[in-house]
KOLBATI-423977 format. One record per residue (C-alpha): residue number from 0; residue in one letter; x, y, z. Coordinates in Angstrom, 2 decimals. Example, Ala and Ser with C-alpha at 12.3 -4.5 7.8 and 13.67 -1.06 7.14 Angstrom:
// KOLBATI-423977
ROLO    n  res     east    north       up
ROLO    0    A    12.30    -4.50     7.80
ROLO    1    S    13.67    -1.06     7.14
END
This chain:
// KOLBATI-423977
ROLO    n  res     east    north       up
ROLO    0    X   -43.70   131.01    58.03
ROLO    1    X   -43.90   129.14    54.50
ROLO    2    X   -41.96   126.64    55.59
ROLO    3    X   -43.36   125.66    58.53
ROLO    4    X   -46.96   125.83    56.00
ROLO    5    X   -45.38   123.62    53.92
ROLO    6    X   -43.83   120.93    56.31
ROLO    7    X   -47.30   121.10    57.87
ROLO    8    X   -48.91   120.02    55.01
ROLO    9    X   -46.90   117.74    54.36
ROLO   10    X   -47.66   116.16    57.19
ROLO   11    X   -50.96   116.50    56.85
ROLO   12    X   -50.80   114.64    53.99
ROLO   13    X   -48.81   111.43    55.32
ROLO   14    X   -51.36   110.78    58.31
ROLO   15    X   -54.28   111.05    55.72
ROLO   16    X   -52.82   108.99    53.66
ROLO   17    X   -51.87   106.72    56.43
ROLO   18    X   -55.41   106.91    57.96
ROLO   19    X   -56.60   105.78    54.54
ROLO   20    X   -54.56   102.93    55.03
ROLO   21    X   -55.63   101.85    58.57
ROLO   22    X   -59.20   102.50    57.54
ROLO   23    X   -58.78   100.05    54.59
ROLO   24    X   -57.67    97.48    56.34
ROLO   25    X   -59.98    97.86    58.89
ROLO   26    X   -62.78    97.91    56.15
ROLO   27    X   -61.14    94.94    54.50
ROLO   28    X   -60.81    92.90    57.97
ROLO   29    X   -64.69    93.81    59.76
ROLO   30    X   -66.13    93.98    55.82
ROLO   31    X   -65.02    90.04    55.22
ROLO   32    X   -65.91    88.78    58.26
ROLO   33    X   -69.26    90.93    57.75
ROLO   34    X   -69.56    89.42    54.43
ROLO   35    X   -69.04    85.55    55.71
ROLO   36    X   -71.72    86.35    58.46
ROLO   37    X   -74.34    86.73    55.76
ROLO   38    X   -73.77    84.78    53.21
ROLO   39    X   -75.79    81.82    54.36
ROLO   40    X   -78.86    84.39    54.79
ROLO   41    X   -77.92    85.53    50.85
ROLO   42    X   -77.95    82.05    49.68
ROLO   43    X   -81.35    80.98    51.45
ROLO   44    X   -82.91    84.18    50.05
ROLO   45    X   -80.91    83.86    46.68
ROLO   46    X   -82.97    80.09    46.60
ROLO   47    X   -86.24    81.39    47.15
ROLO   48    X   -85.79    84.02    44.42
ROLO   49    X   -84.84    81.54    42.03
ROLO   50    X   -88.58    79.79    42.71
ROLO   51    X   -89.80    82.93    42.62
ROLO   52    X   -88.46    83.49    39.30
ROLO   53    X   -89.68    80.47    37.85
ROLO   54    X   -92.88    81.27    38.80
ROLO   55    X   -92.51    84.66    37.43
ROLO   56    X   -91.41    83.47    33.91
ROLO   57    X   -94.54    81.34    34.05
ROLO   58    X   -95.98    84.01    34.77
ROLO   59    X   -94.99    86.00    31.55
ROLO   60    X   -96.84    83.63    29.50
ROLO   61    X   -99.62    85.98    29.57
ROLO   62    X   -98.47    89.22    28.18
ROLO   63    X  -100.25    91.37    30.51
ROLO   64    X   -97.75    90.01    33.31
ROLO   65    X   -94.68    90.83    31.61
ROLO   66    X   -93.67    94.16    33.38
ROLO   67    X   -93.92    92.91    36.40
ROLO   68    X   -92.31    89.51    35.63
ROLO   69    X   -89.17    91.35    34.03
ROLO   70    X   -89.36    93.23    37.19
ROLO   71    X   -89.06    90.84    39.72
ROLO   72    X   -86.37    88.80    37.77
ROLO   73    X   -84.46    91.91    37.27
ROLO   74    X   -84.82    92.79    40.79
ROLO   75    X   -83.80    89.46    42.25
ROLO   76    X   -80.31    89.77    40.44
ROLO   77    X   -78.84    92.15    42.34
ROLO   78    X   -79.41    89.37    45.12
ROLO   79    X   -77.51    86.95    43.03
ROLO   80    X   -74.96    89.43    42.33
ROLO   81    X   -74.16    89.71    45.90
ROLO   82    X   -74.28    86.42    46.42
ROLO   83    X   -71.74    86.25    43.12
ROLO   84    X   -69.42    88.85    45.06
ROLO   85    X   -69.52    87.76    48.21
ROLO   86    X   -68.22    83.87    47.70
ROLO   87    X   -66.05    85.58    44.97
ROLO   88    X   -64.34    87.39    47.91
ROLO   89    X   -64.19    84.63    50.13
ROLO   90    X   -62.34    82.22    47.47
ROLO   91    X   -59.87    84.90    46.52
ROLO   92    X   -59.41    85.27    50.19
ROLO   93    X   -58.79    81.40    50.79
ROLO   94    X   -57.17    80.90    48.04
ROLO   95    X   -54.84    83.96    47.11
ROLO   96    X   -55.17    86.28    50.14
ROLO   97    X   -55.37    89.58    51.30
ROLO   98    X   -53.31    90.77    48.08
ROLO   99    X   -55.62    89.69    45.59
ROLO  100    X   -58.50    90.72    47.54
ROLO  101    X   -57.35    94.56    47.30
ROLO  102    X   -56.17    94.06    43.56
ROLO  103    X   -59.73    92.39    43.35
ROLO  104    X   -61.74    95.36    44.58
ROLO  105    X   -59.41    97.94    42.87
ROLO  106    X   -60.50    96.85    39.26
ROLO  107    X   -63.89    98.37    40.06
ROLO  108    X   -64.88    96.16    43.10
ROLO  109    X   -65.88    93.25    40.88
ROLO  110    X   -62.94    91.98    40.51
ROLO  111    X   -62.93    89.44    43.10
ROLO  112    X   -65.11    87.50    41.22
ROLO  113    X   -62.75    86.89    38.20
ROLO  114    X   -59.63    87.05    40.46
ROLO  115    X   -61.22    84.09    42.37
ROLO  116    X   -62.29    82.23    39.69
ROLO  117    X   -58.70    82.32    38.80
ROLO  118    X   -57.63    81.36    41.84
ROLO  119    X   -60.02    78.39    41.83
ROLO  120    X   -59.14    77.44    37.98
ROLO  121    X   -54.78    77.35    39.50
ROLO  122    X   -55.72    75.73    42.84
ROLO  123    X   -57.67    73.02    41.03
ROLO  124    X   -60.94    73.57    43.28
ROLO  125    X   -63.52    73.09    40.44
ROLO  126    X   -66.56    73.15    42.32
ROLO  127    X   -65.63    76.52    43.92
ROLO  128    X   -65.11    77.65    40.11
ROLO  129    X   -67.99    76.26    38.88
ROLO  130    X   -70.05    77.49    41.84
ROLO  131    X   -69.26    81.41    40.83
ROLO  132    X   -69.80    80.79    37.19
ROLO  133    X   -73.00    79.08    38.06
ROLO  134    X   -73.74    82.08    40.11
ROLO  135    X   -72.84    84.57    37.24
ROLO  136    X   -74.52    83.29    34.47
ROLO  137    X   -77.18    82.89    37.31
ROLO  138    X   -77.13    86.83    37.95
ROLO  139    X   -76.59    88.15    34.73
ROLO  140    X   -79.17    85.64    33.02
ROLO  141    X   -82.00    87.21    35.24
ROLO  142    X   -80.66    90.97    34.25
ROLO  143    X   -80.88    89.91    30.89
ROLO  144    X   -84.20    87.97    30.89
ROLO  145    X   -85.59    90.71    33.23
ROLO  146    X   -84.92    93.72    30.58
ROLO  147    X   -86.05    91.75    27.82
ROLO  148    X   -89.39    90.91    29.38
ROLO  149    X   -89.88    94.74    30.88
ROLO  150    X   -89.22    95.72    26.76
ROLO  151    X   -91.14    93.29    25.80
ROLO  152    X   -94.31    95.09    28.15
ROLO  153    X   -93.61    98.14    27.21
ROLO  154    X   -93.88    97.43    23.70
ROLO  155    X   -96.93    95.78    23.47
ROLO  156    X   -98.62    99.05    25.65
ROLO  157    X   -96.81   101.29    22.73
ROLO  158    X   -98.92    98.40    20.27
ROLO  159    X  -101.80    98.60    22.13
ROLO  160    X  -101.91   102.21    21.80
ROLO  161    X  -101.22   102.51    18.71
ROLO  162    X  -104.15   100.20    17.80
ROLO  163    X  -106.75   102.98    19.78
ROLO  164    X  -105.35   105.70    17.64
ROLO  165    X  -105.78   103.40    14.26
ROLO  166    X  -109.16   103.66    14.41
ROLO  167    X  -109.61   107.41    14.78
ROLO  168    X  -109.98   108.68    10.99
ROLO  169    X  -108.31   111.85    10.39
ROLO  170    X  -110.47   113.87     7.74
ROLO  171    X  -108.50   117.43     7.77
ROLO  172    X  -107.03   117.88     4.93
ROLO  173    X  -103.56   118.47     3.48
ROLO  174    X  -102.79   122.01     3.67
ROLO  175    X   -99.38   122.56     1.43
ROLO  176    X   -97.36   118.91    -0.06
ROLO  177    X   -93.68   119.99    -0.16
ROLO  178    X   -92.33   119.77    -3.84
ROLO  179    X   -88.63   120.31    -5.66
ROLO  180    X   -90.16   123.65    -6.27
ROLO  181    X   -90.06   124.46    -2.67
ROLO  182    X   -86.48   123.86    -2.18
ROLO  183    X   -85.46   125.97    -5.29
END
């Protein structure tokens, strides 16, 4: 009866791993084409972000408009970042194939986007490498700017309150100063 447990399980094991497999490439197959279908609706919407974010850092001139400013640019990223991944998958896919595609998305899922710039960089397609730095320095530039301008909000509340309590004069006094006696 163990043995037939066993060889069962065994098995088990070689159709999950081979469903794993089929659902992979399945994923891999219906997820790029998915991917290619919207990338020309990311890119229109990643272009009215960026004038959105101009505006914004305008905007964050005056100080009071600096949350939400840092907000919006921060928030817009993860737009650029997915425009970033997406043509990063489709030039390691027309460049290198399917093989770097899977390495790409193995080393964390971002990996696409270095694998193709690599691609592009051996291929000699410039503009397709320049295009996804472009895009990078594009999405982590508005991470960056966005946290520094959200910080830079919330410290000038923490200033502003600080300033209120300034001017409330504390007139209790000193109950015990610790000395080297204490500690003796």
């Amino acid at each position: 009866m163990q043995t037939i447990k066993s060889i069962g399980s065994t098995l088990l094991g070689i159709v999950v791993i081979f469903g794993i497999f089929i659902a992979l490439g399945l994923l891999f197959t219906f997820g790029a084409k998915l991917a290619f279908t919207i990338q020309p609706f990311i890119n229109w919407l990643a272009g009215i972000l960026l004038i959105i974010n101009i505006i914004a850092l305008l905007a964050a001139i005056v100080p009071k408009a600096r949350g939400v400013s840092g907000l919006i640019i921060y928030t817009s990223s993860f737009v650029f970042g997915l425009g970033t991944w997406i043509f990063g998958l489709a030039a390691t896919l027309a460049l290198w194939g399917w093989i770097a595609v899977i390495i790409g998305v193995l080393l964390g899922g971002v990996g696409v986007v270095p694998i193709g710039m690599l691609a592009a960089i051996f291929n000699g397609e410039w503009g397709i490498f320049w295009t996804l730095f472009i895009y990078l320095i594009l999405t982590y530039g508005a991470r960056l700017i966005g946290t520094m301008l959200v910080s830079s909000a919330d410290n000038q509340e923490q200033h502003d309150e600080v300033e209120v309590n300034d001017e409330v004069i504390d007139v209790a006094p000193v109950t015990h100063k610790r000395t080297w006696k204490d500690i003796e």
